[in-house]
N, C-alpha and C positions, 0 to 999 in steps of 0.2 A: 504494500500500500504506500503511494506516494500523497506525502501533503506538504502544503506549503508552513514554512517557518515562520512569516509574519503576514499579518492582516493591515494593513496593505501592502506591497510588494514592494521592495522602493523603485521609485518610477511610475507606479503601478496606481491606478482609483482603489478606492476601498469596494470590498467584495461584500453587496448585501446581498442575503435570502431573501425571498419571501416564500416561505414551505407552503407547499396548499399540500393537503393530502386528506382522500376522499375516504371517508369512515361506511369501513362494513359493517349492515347492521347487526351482523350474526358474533363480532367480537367486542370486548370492552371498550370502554373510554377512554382508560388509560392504554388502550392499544394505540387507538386513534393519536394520544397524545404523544408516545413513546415516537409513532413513525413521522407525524411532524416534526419533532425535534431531528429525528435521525434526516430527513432528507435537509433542514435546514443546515446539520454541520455538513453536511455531505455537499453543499454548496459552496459553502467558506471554505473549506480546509482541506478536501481533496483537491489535487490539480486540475487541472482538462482533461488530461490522459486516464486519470482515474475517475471521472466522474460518471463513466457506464457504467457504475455497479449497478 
């Protein structure tokens, strides 16, 4: 897994999220809540390269 070492890069804009992520209604809230969190680091802190996960 590659991530970057600082928010923002130098040279570089600052890296915002905005997580959206679409809640199944078959799992908890705090599912809902855990995968918004997860895609919004997955935005900031992985690279380009790694952000197909």
């Amino acid at each position: 897994m590659v991530i970057h070492n600082e928010n923002p890069s130098p040279g570089q804009p600052l890296r915002v999220a905005k997580p959206k992520f679409t809640r199944d209604p078959q799992k908890s809230f705090f599912n809902l809540v855990w995968k918004t969190i997860f895609t919004g680091i997955k935005e900031t802190v992985l690279t380009d390269m790694a952000a197909g996960l």
